[in-house]
C-alpha positions in Angstrom: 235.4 43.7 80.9 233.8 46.4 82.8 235.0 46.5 86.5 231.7 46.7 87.4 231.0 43.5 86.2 233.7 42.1 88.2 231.7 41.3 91.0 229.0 39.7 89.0 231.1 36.6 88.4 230.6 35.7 92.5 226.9 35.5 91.9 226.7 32.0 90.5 229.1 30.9 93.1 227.4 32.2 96.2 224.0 31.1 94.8 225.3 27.1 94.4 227.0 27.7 97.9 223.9 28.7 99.7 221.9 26.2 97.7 224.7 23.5 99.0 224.0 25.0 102.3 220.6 24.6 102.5 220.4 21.2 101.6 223.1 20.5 104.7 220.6 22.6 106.9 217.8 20.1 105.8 219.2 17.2 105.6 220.8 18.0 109.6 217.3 19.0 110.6 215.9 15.2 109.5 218.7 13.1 111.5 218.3 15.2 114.2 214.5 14.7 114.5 215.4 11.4 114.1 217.7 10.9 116.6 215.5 13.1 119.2 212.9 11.0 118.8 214.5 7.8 119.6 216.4 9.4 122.3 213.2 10.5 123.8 212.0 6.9 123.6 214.9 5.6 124.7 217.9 7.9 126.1 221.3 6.7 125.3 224.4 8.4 125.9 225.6 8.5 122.7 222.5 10.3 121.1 223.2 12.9 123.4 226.8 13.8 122.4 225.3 13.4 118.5 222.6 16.5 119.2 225.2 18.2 120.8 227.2 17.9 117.8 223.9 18.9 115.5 223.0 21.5 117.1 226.5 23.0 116.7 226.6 22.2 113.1 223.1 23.6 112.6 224.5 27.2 114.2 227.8 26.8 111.5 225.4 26.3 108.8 223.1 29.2 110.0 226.7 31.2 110.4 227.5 29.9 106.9 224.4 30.9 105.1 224.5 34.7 106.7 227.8 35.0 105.4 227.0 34.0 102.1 223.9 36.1 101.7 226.0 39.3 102.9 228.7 38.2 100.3 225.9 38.4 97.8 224.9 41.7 99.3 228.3 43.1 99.3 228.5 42.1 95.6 224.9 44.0 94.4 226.1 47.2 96.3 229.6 46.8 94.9 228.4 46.5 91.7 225.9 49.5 92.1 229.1 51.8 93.5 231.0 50.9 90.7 228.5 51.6 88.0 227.5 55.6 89.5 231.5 55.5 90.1 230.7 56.4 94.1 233.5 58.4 95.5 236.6 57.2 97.8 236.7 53.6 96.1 233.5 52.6 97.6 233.1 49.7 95.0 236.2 48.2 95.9 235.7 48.1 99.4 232.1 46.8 99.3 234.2 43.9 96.8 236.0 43.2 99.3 233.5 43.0 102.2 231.6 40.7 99.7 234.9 38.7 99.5 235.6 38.3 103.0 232.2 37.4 103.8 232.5 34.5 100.9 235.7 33.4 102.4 234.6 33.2 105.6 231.7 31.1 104.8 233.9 28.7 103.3 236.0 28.8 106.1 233.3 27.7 108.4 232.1 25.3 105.9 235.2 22.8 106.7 235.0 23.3 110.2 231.4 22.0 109.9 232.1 19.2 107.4 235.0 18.4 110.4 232.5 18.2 112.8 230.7 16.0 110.1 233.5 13.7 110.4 233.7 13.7 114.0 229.9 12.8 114.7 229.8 9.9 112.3 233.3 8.4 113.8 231.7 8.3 116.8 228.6 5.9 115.4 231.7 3.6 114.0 233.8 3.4 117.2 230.3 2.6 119.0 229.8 -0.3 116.0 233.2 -1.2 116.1 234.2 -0.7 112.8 238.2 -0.9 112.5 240.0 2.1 111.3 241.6 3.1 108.1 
């Protein structure tokens, strides 16, 4: 294998990641107009600790999805430096930009699916389900 080619195995990856992202963003972005528009009917404390919790997660996702598009990015470039050999190991180090950037992203995914965690704990204590 070419090490060129190297980074062409992250495409897939980062492509189903930001897909996976996107679908989070969207699927955030529909509860939240939900919950905004029965808090504006009717406040209730507990909506407002939920879209403070959204809008968080909606910024981690936004983070998320930059990350993972300049992983991609990092990956064309390191793949163009390696192909026109580019001087001083150029390919390697746009590699591993493109592989900090993808670990990052992950990074910030879990602290996001924590917050996930967090937001729906607090609709169970409010219903009183019992704990695990």
């Amino acid at each position: 294998m070419n090490s060129s080619s190297i980074p062409a195995l992250m495409f897939p990856a980062i492509s189903l990641l930001c897909l996976a992202y996107t679908n989070r963003f969207l699927g955030l972005t529909g509860v939240a107009r939900g919950i905004l528009k029965e808090h504006l009917a009717a406040p209730q404390p507990h909506w407002e600790v939920q879209l403070l919790n959204i809008r968080h997660r909606l910024y981690l996702i936004k983070r998320m999805q930059m990350l993972g598009l300049g992983a991609l990015l990092c990956a064309a470039l390191s793949m163009g430096l390696m192909y026109f050999d580019a001087p001083w190991r150029m390919g390697e180090i746009a590699l591993a930009f493109a592989l900090v950037c993808f670990i990052s992203s992950l990074g910030i995914c879990v602290h996001e699916i924590t917050l996930s965690i967090d937001a729906i704990e607090v609709e169970f204590r409010r219903a009183k389900v019992p704990e695990v």
